[in-house]
N, C-alpha and C positions, 0 to 999 in steps of 0.2 A: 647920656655919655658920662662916665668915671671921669672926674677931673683932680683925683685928690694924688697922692705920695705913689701911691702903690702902683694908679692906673699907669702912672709915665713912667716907672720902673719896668711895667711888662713892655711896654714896648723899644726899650733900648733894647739892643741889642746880646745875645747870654756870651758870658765870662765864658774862655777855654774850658772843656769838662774835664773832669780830676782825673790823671793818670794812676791808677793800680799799682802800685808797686808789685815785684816778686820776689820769689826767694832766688833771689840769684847768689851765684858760689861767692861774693865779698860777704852777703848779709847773713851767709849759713857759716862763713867763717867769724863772723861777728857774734853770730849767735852761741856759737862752740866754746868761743876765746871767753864769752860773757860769764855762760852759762858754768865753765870750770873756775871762773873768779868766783863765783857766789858758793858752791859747794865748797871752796877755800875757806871762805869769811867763816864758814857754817864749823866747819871741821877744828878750825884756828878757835873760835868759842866752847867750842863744845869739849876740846882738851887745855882750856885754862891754859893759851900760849902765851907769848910775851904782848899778844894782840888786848885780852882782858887786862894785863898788865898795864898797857897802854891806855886803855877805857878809865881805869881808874885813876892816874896821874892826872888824864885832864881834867876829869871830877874834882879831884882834891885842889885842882889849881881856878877852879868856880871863875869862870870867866862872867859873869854876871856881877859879881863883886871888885873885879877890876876895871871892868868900863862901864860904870854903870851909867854915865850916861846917855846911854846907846840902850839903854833897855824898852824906852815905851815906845821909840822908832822900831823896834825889833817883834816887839809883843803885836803888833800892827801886821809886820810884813810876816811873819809867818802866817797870816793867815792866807797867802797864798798855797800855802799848800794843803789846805783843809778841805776836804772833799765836797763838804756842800753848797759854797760859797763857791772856787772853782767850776767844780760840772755845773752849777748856774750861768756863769759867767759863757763859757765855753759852748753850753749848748744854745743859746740864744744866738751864738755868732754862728755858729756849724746850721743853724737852722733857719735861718736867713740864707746862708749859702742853698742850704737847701730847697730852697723854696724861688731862690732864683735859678738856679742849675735843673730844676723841677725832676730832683734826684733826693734817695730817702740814705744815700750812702753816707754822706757825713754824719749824720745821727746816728746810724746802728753803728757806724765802723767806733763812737765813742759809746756808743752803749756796751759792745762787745767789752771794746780796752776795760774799761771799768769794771765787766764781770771780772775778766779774768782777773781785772788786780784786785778785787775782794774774794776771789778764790783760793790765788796761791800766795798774798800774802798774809790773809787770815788763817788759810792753813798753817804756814809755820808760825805765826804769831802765837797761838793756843796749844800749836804742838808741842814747842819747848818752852812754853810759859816765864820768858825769861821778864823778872823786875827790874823798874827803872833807876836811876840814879838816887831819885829821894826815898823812895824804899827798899833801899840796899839792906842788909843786916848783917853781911862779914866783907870786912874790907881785904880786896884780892880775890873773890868770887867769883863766877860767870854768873851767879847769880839765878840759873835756869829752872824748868820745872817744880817753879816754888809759886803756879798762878800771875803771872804777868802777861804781857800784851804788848813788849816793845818792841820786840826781836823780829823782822825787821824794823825800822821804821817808816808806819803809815805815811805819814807828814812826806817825807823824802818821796818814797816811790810813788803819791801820787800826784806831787808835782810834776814828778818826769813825765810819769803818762798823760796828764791832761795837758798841760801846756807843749809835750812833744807831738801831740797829735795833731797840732794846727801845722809842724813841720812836716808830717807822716802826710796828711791831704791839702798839701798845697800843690797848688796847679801849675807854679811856674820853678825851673831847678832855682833861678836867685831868691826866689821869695821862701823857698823849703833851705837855702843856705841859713838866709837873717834868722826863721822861726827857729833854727836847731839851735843858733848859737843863743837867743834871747831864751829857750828853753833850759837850755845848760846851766845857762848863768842864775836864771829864777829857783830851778830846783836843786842847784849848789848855796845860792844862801841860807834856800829855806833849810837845807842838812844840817848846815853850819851854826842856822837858829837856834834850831833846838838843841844842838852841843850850848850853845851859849846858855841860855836858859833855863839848861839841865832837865831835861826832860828825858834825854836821851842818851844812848850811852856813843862814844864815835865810830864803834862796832856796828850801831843799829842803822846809823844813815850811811854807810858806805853797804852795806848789804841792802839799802832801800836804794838807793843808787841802779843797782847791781840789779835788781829785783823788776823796777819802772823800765832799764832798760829791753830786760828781757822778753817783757810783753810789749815793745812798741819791733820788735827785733822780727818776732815771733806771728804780727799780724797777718803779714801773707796769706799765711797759710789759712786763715778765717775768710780770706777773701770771701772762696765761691760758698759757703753760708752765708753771708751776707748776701751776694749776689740772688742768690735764691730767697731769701726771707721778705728782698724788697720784690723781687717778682712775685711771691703771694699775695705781698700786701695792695700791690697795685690791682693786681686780679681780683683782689677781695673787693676792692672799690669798685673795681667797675662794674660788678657784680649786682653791688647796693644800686651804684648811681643807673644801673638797665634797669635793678625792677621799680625805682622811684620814677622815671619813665614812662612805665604802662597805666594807661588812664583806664579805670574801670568801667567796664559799658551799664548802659544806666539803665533803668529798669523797667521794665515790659507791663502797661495796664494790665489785666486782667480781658480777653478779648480782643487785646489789642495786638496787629500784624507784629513777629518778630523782624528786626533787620538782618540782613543777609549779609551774612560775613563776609568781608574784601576775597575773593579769590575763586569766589563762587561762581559756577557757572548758568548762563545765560535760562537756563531752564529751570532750575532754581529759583529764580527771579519771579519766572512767568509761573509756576508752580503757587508761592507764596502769594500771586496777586489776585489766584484763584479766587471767586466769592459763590457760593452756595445758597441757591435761592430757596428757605422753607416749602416742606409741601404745602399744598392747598386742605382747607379745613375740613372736606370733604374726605379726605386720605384716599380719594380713586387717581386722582393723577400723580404721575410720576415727578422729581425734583427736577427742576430745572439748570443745568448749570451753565452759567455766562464766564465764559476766559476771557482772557487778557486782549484777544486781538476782535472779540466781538460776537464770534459765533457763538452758537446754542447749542450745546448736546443733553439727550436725556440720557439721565443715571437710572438704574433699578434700582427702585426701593424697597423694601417688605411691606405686604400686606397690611392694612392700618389696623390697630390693635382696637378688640372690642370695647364698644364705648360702653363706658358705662350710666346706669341710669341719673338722670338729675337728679336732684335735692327734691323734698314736698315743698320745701320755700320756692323754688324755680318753677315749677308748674304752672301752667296758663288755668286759671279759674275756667270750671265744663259749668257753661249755659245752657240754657232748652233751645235747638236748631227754631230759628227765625227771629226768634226777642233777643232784643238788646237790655234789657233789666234785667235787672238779680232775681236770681229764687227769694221768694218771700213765703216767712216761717206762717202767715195770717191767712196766705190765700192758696186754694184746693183748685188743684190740675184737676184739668178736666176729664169725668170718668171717673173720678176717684168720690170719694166718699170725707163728708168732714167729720174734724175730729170732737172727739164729745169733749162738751164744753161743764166745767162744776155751776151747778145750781145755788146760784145767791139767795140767801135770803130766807129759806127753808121752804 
């Protein structure tokens, strides 16, 4: 019997199971209101409004050079919102849950988030190529399709999504209140970092804002592929764990009765337990065959095949009918005549 961490965890008793969210009319209203702030953000850069104007003022005014001692407390905490370090952090706890809830939903529902925010925000990162604050080259710029990678900012929208996703599958409404606002708060400094920093322009983290929320806004609708990907996977297992299961049947001497398969019927049995008694060496009698319950029936056989002659090595040595001694090359059967013998001596 398991006595270590793990065995007393299966048997307490499982946590509430995670409620699905939908798309209900606040969150389609949420997503609408969202979704035309970001096409704003987009529109406001892309015609060099008073918004780039803005971008630039707070550059010029390098908030790293005015508090600097707040920079290596700062160079730390942004790495909250650094994608690798995060979805580490995150999936180890979603996966624990997982494994206690004996559910594969918290892992995909953050594998999902994560596709999509390296789909639509690498998309427009490369689409408008916009450079960052230290490789500006005209001041009052947007700066755009000159090869950059700012526009959103990564950093910002994937704090929103990983860290609002513990809000997105929490199982109880107070515990999904505390994660939204501890969320909010995490992926508003990390925005705010990288303005300090300069890394970023204040245009990039409020469209990364705008961007993380859209995909935590938007997951619903992923639901039932998700619901479906984990009902594969669970089928794909039990698929493995049936055929690890079937014990191979072992192997049949040469001569040797096969076993009868579970399900077989009774005559079967008595068939296989048949035994076949050789004919006799003579090949005039018929085979004999003994069954199972004891009686004898005779089989027709064919006619025994012609024998064929011994070997000269097998033959019985032919003596003269009444003597038991050998023919001898010296001495003359009787009636016969001997044989002439050479003349020694001249």
């Amino acid at each position: 019997m398991r006595t270590d961490i793990f065995a007393r965890l299966d048997r307490e008793p499982e946590p509430p199971k995670i409620e699905t969210p939908r798309m209900s009319r606040h969150r389609i209203a949420l997503f609408g209101g969202t979704l035309a702030f970001y096409l704003a953000i987009v529109i406001a850069v892309l015609m060099s409004s008073w918004l780039v104007t803005l971008d630039w003022k707070v550059m010029l005014f390098r908030p790293y050079q005015q508090w600097p001692q707040i920079h290596a407390f700062l160079d730390y905490y942004v790495v909250l919102g650094q994608r690798g370090p995060t979805a580490v952090m995150v999936a180890c706890w979603l996966g624990w849950r997982s494994w206690r809830q004996h559910t594969l939903r918290p892992l995909l529902t953050l594998g999902a988030s994560l596709l999509l925010l390296n789909a639509t925000v690498g998309a427009v990162k490369y689409g408008l190529g916009r450079l960052g604050p230290h490789y500006a080259t005209q001041i009052g710029s947007a700066e755009l399709f000159a090869g950059g990678d700012i526009f959103p900012s990564g950093h910002t929208a994937n704090a929103v999504v990983t860290w609002g996703i513990l809000a997105y599958l929490a199982a109880t409404p107070r515990a999904r209140r505390y994660l939204s606002a501890m969320s909010a708060v995490v992926s508003l400094g990390v925005g705010l970092t990288t303005v300090y920093l300069g890394t970023h322009w204040l245009s990039d983290v409020v469209l990364g804002w705008a961007a993380g929320l859209l995909i935590l806004l938007g997951l619903p609708w992923c639901e039932p592929l998700i619901t479906r990907a984990e009902n594969w996977i669970f089928a794909a297992r039990e698929r493995l764990s049936a055929r690890s299961r079937l014990v191979p049947a072992p192997p049949v001497a040469a001569g040797a009765p096969r076993p009868v398969p579970a399900g077989q019927p009774a005559a079967a049995e008595t068939a296989a337990q048949t035994q076949v008694r050789p004919p006799a060496a003579t090949g005039s009698r018929p085979a004999t065959v003994v069954t199972a319950a004891g009686g004898r029936t005779r089989a027709h056989t064919a006619p025994p095949a012609h024998q064929s002659h011994p070997a000269r090595s097998e033959r019985t040595p032919v003596t003269p009918a009444g003597s038991r001694r050998p023919p001898h090359a010296d001495r003359t059967p009787h009636g016969g005549t001997a044989p002439a013998r050479p003349v020694a001596g001249g």
